[in-house]
C-alpha positions as CSV (number, residue, x, y, z in Angstrom):
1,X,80.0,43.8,81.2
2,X,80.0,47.7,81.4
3,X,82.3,50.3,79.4
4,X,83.3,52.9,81.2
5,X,86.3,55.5,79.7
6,X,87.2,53.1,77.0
7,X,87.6,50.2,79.7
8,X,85.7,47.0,79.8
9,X,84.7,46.1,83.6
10,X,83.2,42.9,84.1
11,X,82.4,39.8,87.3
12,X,85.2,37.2,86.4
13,X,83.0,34.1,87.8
14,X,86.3,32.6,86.8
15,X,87.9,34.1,90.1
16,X,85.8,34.1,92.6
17,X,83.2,36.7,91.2
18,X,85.8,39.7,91.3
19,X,85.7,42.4,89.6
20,X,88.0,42.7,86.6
21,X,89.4,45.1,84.0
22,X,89.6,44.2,80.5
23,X,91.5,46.6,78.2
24,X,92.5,46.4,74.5
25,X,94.8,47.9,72.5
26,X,94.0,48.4,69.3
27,X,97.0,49.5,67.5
28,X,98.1,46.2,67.8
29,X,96.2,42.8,68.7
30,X,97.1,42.7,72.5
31,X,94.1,42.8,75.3
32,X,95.3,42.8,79.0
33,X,92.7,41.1,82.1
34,X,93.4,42.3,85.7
35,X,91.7,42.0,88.7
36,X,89.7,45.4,90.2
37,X,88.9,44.2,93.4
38,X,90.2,41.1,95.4
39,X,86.6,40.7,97.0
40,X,83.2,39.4,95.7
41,X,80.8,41.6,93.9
42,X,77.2,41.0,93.0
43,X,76.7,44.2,91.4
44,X,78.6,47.7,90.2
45,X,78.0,51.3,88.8
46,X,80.9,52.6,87.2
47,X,81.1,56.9,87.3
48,X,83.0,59.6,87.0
49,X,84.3,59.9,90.6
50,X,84.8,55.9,90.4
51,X,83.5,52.8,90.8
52,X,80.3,51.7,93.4
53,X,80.3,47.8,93.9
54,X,77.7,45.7,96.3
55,X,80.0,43.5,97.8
56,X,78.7,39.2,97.3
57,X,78.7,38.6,100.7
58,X,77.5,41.5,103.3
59,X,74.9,41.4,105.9
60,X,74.0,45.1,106.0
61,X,74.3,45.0,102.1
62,X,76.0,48.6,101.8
63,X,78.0,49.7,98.9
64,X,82.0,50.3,98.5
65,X,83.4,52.5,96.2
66,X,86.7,51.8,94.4
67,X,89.0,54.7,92.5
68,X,89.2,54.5,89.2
């Protein structure tokens, strides 16, 4: 898990290890789960310009980036 700009980013290994979004309200008691990416990822580094992600299964092992 990672915070990044008061969001939660995790690897669901529930589906498929993609990368999902976990936000929470606090003025009431509702939190919200939604998928980031609809491909495997082994590993991430959340910035200002966005998100870098190693995809799970690449042979030249390169990175993606994903908008925030």
């Amino acid at each position: 898990m990672k915070i990044f700009n008061g969001t939660i980013y995790f690897i669901n290994v529930s589906n498929n290890r993609h990368l999902s979004k976990m936000t929470v309200d606090l003025t009431t008691p509702k939190v919200s789960f939604a998928d980031f990416s609809d491909y495997e990822i082994n590993e991430y580094y959340p910035t200002s310009k966005g998100i870098f992600a190693r995809k799970g299964v690449n042979v030249d092992n390169s990175y993606i980036y994903l908008p925030i």
